[in-house]
N, C-alpha and C positions, 0 to 999 in steps of 0.2 A: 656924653654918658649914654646918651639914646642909640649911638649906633654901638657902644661896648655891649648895652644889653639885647639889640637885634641880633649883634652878629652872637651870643653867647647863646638867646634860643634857635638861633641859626643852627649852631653845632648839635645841640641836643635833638631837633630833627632829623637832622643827616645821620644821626649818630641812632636814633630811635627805626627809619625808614633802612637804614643800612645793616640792622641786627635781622629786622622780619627779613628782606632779601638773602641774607645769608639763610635763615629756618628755609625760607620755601626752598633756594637751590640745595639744601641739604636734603631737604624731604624729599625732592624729585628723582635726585641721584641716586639714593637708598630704596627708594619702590622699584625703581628703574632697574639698581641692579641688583634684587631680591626676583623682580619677576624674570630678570633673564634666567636668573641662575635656578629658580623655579622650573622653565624650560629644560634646559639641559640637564635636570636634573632627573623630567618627565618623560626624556629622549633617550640619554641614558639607562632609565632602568627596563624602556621597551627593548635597547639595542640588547641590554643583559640577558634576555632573557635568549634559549638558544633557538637556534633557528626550526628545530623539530616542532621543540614544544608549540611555537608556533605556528608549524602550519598544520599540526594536529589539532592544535584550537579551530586552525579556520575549516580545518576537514569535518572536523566533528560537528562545528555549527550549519555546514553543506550539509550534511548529510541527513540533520535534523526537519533541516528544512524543508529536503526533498520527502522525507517520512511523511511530514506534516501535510505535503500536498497530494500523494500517493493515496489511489483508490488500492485495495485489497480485496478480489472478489474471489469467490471459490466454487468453479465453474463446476456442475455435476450435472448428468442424465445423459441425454441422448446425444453426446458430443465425445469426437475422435481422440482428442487427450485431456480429460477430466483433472483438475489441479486448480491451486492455488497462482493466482494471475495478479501483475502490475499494472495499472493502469494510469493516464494521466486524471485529474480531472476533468469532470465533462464527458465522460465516456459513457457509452451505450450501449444496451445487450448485444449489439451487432459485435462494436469491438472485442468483447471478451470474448462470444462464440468464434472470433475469427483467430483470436488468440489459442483458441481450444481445440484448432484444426478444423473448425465446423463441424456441421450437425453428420449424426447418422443419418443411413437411410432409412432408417424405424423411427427418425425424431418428427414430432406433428408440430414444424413451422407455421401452419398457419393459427396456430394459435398464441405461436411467441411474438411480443411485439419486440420488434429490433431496434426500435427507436427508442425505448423506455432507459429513463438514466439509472445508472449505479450508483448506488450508498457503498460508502464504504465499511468493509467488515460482511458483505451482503454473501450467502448461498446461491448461488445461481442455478435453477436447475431446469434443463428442457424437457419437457415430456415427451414422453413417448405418444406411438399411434396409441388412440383406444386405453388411455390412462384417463383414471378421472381423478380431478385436480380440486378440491374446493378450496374456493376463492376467500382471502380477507385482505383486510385492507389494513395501510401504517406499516410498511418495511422500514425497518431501521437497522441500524448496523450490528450487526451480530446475532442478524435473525436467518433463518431457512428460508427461501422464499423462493417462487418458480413465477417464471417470466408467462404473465396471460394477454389473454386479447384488451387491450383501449389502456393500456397501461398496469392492470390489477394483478398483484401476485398472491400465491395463496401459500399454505403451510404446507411440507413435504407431505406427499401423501405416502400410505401404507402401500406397498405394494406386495401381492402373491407373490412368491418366488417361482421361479420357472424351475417344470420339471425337467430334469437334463434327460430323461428317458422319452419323454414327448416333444422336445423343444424343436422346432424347426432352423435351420442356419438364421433367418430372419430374427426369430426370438434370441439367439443368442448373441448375434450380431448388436443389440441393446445394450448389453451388458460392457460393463466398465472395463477397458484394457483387452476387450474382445474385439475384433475386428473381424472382416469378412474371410480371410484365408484361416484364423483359428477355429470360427464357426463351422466351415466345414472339416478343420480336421476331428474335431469334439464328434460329431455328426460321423464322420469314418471311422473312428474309434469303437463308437457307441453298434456299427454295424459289422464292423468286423470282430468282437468282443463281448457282444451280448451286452443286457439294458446294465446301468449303473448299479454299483450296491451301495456306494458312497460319495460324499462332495470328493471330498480327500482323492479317489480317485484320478479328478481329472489331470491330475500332477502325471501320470502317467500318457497323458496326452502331449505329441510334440509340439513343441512351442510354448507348453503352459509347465511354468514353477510354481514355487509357494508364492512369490511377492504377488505373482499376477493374478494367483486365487484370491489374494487376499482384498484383492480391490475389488474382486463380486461376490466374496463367498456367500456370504448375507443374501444375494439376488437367487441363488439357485436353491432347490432341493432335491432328491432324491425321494419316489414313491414305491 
């Protein structure tokens, strides 16, 4: 009688330890093949998508990124191509004036420091000889600002316009989009034609249109 009821809870364990083993290999098999199918399901809908879309996404996130790290300086005064410039980070007044064609021969370098770093969104402007500049302090991005001695920039100063009936090639040679060969034809004009009666004018001088007046109209006048 003793071994009928050994072996009888015999069976009820086997029978009890044989049900859990069948639960866990079921659960295992069923996570196991939920998360494959999970996978391919996550491979799949990347494959779906088309290949443009895709590398439009990855262009567009490039390009963000390169935005994000671009200085944007906006090179003005005494410099050969005056304009809106790219720079890396860590850039310096040197790199932008070198971007800018460098200085005029009317620009007063020794009072731009070339070592002084760029904000981005910043005015850059060199002065001329015999400009006077007051100084402030806290350039921040999207302010006017002129590169001085020990690092200090100051707000754009007002300047007189030049008369184009007294201007010497020098003087005009300052001027934005003016260069040494249009200075003297301004200057030949002015002498073979008698003194100016208007800005407007210099359109009749060779080598100068309206786009090119328009980048000093503001600097000259007419007395």
């Amino acid at each position: 009688m003793w071994e009928n009821q050994w072996s009888s809870r015999e069976k009820k364990l086997v029978g009890v330890a044989g049900a859990l083993l069948l639960l866990l290999i079921g659960f295992l098999v069923m996570n196991g093949w939920d998360g494959e199918e999970r996978k391919k399901e996550g491979w799949q809908s990347y494959e779906a998508q088309p290949a443009k879309e895709r590398s439009e996404k990855t262009t567009t996130n490039t390009k963000r990124t390169k935005q994000a790290t671009e200085l944007v300086i906006d090179v003005k005064g005494a410099v050969k191509k005056p304009g809106v410039y790219r720079l890396d980070p860590g850039a310096r007044v040197q790199d932008a004036v070198e971007l800018a064609g460098g200085p005029k021969s009317v620009a007063d370098m020794v009072r731009v420091n070339l070592a002084q770093p760029l904000t981005d969104g910043m005015a850059l402007i060199i002065p001329r000889k015999g400009e006077e500049i007051p100084t402030t302090s806290g350039i921040g991005a999207g302010t006017s600002a002129r590169s001085g001695e020990g690092g200090e920039s100051g707000a754009e100063a007002k300047e007189s316009p030049i008369d184009l009936n007294t201007a010497t090639v020098q003087d005009l040679d300052s001027l934005n989009g003016i260069g040494p060969s249009k200075a003297e034809a301004i200057i030949r004009y002015r002498e073979e034609n008698g003194p100016f009666t208007s800005v407007d004018q210099l359109t009749e001088v060779s080598g100068i249109g309206e786009k090119t007046l328009e980048q000093f109209k503001d600097q000259v006048r007419v007395q």
